[in-house]
N, CA, C and O of each residue as an XYZ file, in Angstrom:
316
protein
N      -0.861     -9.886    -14.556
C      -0.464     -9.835    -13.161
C      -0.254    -11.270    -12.685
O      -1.193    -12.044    -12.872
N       0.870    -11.737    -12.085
C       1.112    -12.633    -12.106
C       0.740    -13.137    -10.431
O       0.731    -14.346    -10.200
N       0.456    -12.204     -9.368
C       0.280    -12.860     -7.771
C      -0.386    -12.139     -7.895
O       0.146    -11.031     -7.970
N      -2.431    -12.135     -8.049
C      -3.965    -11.437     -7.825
C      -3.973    -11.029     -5.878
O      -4.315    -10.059     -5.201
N      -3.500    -12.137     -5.656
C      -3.969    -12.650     -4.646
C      -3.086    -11.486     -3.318
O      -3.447    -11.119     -2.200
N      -1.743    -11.187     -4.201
C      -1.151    -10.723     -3.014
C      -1.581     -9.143     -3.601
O      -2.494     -8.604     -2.975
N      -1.166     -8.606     -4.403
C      -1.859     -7.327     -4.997
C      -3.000     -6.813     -4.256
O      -3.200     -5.771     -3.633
N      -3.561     -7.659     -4.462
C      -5.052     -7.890     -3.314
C      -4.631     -7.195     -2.215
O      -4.753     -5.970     -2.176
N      -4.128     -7.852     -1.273
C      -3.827     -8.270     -0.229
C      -2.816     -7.370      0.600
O      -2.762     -7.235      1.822
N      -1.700     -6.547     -0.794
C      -0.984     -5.464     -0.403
C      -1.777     -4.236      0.111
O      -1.707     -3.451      1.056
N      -2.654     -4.472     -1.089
C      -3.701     -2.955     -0.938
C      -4.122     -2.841      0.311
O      -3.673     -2.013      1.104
N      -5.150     -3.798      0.598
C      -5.601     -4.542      2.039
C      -4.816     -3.619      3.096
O      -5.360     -2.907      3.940
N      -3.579     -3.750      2.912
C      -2.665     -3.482      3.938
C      -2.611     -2.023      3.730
O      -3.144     -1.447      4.678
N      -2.252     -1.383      3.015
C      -1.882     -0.552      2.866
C      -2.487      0.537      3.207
O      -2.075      1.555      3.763
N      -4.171      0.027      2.570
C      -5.482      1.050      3.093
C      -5.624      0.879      4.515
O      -6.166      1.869      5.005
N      -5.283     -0.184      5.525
C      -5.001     -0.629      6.662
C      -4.327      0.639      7.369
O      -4.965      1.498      7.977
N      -2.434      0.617      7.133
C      -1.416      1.310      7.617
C      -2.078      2.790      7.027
O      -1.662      3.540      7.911
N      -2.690      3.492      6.277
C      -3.059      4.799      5.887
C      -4.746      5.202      7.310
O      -5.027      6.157      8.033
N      -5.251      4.135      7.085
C      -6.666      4.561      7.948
C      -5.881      4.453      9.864
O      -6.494      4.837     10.860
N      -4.676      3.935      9.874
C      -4.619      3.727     11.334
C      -3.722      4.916     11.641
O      -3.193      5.247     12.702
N      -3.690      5.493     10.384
C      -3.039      6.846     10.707
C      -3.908      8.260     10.667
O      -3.634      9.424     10.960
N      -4.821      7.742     10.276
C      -6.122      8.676      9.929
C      -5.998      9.696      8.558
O      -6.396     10.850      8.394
N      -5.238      8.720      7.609
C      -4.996      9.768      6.501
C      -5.854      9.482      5.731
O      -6.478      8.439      5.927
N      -6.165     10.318      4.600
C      -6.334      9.838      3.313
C      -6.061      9.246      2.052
O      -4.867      8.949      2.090
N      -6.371      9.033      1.343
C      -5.515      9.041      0.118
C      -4.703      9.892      0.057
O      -3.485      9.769      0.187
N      -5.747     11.503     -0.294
C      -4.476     12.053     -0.736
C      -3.745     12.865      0.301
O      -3.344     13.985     -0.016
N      -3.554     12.433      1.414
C      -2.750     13.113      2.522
C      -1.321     12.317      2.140
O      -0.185     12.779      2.044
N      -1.948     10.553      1.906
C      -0.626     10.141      2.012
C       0.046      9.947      0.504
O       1.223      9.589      0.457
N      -0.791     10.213     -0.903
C       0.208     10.595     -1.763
C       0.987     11.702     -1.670
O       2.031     11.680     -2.322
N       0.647     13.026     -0.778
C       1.143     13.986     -0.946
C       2.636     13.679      0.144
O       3.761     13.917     -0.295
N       2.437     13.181      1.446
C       3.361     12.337      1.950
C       4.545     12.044      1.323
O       5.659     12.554      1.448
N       3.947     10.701      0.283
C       5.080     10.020     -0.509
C       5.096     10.282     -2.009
O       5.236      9.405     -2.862
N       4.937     11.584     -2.240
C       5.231     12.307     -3.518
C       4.880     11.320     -4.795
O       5.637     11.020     -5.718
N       3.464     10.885     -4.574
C       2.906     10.121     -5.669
C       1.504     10.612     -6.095
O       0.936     11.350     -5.290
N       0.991     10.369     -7.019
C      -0.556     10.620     -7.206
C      -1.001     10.192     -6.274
O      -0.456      9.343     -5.569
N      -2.218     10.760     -6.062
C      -3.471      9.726     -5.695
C      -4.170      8.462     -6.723
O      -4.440      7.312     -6.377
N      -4.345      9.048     -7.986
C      -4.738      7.793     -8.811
C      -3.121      6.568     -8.211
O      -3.296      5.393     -8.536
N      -2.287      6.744     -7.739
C      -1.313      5.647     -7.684
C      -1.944      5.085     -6.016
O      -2.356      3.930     -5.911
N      -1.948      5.631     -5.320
C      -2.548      5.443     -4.093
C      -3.901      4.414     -4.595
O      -3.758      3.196     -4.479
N      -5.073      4.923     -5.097
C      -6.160      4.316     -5.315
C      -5.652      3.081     -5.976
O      -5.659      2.232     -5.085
N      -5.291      2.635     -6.888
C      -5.285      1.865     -7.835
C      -4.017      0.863     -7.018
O      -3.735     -0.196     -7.578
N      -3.469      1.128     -6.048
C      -2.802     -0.066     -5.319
C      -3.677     -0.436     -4.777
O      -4.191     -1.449     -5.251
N      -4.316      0.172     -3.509
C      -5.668     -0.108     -2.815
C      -6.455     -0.936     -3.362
O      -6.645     -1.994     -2.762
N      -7.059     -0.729     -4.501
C      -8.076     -1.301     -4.941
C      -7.332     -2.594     -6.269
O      -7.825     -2.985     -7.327
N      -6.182     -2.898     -5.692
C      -5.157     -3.593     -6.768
C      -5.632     -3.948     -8.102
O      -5.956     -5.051     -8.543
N      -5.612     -2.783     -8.667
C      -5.852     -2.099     -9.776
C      -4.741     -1.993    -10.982
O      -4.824     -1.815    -12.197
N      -3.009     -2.309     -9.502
C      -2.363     -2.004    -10.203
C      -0.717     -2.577     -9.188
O      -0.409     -1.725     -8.354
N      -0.149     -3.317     -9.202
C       1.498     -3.381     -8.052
C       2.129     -2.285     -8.561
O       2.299     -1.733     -9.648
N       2.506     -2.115     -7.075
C       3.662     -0.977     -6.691
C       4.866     -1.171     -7.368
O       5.427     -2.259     -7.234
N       5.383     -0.270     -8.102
C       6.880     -0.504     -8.221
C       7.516     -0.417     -7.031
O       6.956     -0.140     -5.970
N       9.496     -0.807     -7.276
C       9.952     -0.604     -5.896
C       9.981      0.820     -5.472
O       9.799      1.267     -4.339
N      10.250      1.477     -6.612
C      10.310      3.026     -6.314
C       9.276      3.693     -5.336
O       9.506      4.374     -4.336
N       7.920      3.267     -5.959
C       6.471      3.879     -5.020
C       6.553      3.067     -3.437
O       6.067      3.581     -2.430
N       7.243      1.747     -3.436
C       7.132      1.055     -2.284
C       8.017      2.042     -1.282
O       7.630      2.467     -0.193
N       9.226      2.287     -1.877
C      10.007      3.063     -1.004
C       9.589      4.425     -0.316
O       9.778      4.863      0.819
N       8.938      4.938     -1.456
C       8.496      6.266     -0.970
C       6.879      6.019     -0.133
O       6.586      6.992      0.561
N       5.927      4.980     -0.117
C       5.028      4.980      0.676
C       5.902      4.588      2.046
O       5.462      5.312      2.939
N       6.725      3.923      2.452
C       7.121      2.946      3.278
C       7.808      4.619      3.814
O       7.102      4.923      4.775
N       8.622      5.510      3.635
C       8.801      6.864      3.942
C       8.198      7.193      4.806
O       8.422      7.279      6.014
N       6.863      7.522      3.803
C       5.882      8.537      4.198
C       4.914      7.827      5.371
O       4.051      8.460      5.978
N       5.216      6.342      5.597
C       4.547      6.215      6.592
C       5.184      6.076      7.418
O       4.588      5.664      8.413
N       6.929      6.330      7.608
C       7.839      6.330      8.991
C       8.212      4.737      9.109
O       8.667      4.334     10.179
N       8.019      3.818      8.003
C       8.089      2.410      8.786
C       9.038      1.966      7.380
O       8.829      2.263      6.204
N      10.122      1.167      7.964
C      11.056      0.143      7.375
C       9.537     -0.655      5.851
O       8.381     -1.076      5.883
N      10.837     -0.370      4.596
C      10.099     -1.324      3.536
C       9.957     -2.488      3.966
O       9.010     -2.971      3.345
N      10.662     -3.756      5.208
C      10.177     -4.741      5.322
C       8.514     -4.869      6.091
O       7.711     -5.796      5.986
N       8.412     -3.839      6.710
C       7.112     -3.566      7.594
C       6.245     -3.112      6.512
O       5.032     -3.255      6.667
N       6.599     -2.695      5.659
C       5.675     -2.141      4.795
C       5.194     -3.493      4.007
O       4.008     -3.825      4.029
N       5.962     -4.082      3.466
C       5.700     -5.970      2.678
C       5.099     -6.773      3.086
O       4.425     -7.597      2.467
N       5.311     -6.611      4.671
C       4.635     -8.063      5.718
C       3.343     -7.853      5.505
O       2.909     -6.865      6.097
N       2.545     -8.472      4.834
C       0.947     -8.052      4.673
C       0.192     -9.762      4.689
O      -0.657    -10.108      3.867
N       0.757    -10.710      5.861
C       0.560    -12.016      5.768
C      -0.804    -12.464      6.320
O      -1.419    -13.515      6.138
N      -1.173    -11.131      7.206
C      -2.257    -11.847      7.868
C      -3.369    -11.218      6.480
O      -4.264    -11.981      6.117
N      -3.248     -9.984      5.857
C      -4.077     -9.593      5.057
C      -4.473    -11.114      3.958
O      -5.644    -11.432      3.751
N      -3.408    -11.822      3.419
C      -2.702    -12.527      2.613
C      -4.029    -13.678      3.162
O      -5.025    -13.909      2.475
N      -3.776    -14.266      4.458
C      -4.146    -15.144      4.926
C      -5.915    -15.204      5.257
O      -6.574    -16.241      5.336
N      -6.426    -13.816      5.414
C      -7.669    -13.242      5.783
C      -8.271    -13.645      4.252
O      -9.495    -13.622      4.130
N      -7.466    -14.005      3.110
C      -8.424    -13.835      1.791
C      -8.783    -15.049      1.409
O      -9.636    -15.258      0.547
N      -7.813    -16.409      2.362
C      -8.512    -17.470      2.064
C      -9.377    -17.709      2.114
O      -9.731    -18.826      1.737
């Protein structure tokens, strides 16, 4: 893995945009037609999103893939 830091930091976000929606995991794999082990294992950056999974979380949460990427303050919170 070549960026720990942002992987990190995506998850961060991501478990962020899912809890301010009051979902779960698997509310929002079922959402964006992915596992849950794919859900967990971004979260816990276990693992980066392809673009494919980015597109379909960024879907399922109603928000533009650039809103879905911006994860700067997460980014910045890990210094």
């Amino acid at each position: 893995m070549k960026n720990p830091a942002s992987v990190k930091a995506f998850g961060i976000h991501l478990k962020e945009l899912r809890n301010a929606r009051g979902w779960s995991q698997q509310v929002l794999a079922d959402y964006a037609d992915v596992a849950k082990l794919t859900v967990q294992r971004i979260e816990h950056a276990r693992g980066a999103a392809t673009i494919d999974v980015l597109v379909s979380l960024a879907r399922a949460l109603e928000i533009t893939l650039p809103e879905l990427v911006e994860f700067t303050q997460c980014l910045d919170n890990e210094s």
